[in-house]
Phi, psi and omega in degrees: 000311177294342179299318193308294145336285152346288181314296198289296182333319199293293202308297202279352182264299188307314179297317176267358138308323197285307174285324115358287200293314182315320200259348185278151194286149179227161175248107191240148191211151186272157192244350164279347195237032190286181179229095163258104174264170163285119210280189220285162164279033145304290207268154194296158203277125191109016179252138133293117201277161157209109143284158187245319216229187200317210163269052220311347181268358201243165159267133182130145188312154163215191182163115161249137061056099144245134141227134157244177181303176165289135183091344185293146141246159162204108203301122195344107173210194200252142152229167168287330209223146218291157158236150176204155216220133176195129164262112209245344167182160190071191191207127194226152188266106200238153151193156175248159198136165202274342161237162158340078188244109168306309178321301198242077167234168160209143244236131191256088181280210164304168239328045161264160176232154147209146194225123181246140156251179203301159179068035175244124191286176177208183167193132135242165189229120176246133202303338204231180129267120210257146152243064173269183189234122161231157181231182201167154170254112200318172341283143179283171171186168212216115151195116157002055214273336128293103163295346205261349200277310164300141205269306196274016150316145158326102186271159200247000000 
């Protein structure tokens, strides 16, 4: 009889989880109805933004949308916290270390990934006009490893 008790108690936390979770707000987004501002001024000037998801300025997961032209770069940096990366349309040349390396790029087409983790330097360059999609946990931050590579430094 308590296996029994157990079971339907089991039975009834899963039917009312499920239905929560059924009834919980969701995020659904059209890829013609995205909101693309320009993107923050960490990053060099000509890239677009689209959040899907939470605040990267903020603490707590987010996943965001850029895209830029052909020819954008950003220049060997940082984050405090892991990023992973999926090229969701276009082609970007991605790699890590702390300078430029031809050698140790690879080159990302439509569904390539890559996941840096914090405190790793990077770079990517993109080949094409790019859509990628990142995700990350907040609050984000960007530094340079080259200073003159940040855009909102002075330039001399």
């Amino acid at each position: 009889m308590r296996n029994l008790t157990a079971i339907v108690a089991s039975v009834a936390i899963s039917l009312a989880a499920s239905t929560a979770l059924a009834e919980a707000p969701g995020f659904v987004f059209s890829q013609d109805k995205l909101d693309w501002q320009a993107g923050p001024p960490e990053l060099p000037r000509g890239a677009e933004v689209a959040m899907l998801f939470g605040n990267p300025m903020q603490g707590g997961p987010y996943i965001l949308r850029m895209r830029a032209p052909k020819g954008y770069k950003i220049g060997p940096h940082k984050h405090s916290g892991i990023e992973t990366m999926t090229v969701l349309t276009g082609a970007v040349r991605y790699g890590q270390g702390n300078l430029p390396e031809p050698n140790a790029e690879k080159t990302l087409s439509a569904g390539g990934f890559a996941a840096t983790p914090a405190e790793t330097g990077h770079w990517v360059s993109f080949e094409d006009d790019t859509v990628i999609q990142v995700t990350g946990v907040g609050p984000w931050n960007i530094t340079y490893l080259d200073p003159r590579d940040d855009p909102r430094a002075p330039q001399r």
